[in-house]
C-alpha positions, 0 to 999 in steps of 0.5 A: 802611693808608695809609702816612706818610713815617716808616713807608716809611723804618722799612720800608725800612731793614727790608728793606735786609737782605732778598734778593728772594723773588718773581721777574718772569720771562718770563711777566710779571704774571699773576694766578696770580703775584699770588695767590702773592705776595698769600699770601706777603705774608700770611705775611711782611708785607714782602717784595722782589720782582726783576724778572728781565732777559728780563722784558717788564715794567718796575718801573713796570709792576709797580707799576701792576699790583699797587697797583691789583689788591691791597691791597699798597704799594710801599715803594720801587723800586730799580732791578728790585727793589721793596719790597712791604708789606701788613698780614697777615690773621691777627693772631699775624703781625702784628709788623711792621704793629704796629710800623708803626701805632706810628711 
């Protein structure tokens, strides 16, 4: 689903709340991390994510890796903290992707 102005603006006004459940560490992107967060996303449809200080990667960095190599957007990006979303694979968690298709 490729998301329209309104929808970003609900999904951020949503996680404006959140606290971030992912970290970038030292370690960086990998493609462990990625799998880890392309799971939790399946569960929670939208999460944050911190990019850690004595991390290597950069917030443009991160979104260039996960955009490409998943079907996760990027929400928004404030400051080392970003705001992913993905539509969940299993139907009964789904809340906030229905929602989103209303807007």
């Amino acid at each position: 689903m490729e998301l329209r102005g309104k929808q970003k603006r609900y999904l951020r006004a949503r996680a404006h709340s959140y606290r971030p459940v992912f970290s970038v560490g030292k370690n960086g992107l990998t493609e462990a991390w990625l799998n880890q967060l392309a799971g939790a996303l399946d569960n929670h449809e939208l999460l944050k994510i911190n990019i850690q200080q004595n991390s290597d990667a950069t917030t443009a960095e991160a979104k260039e890796f996960i955009e490409p190599n998943t079907d996760i957007q990027v929400v928004q990006t404030i400051g080392r903290v970003l705001v992913l979303f993905k539509v969940s694979s299993e139907a009964d968690k789904r809340e906030i992707s229905d929602t989103v298709k209303k807007i």
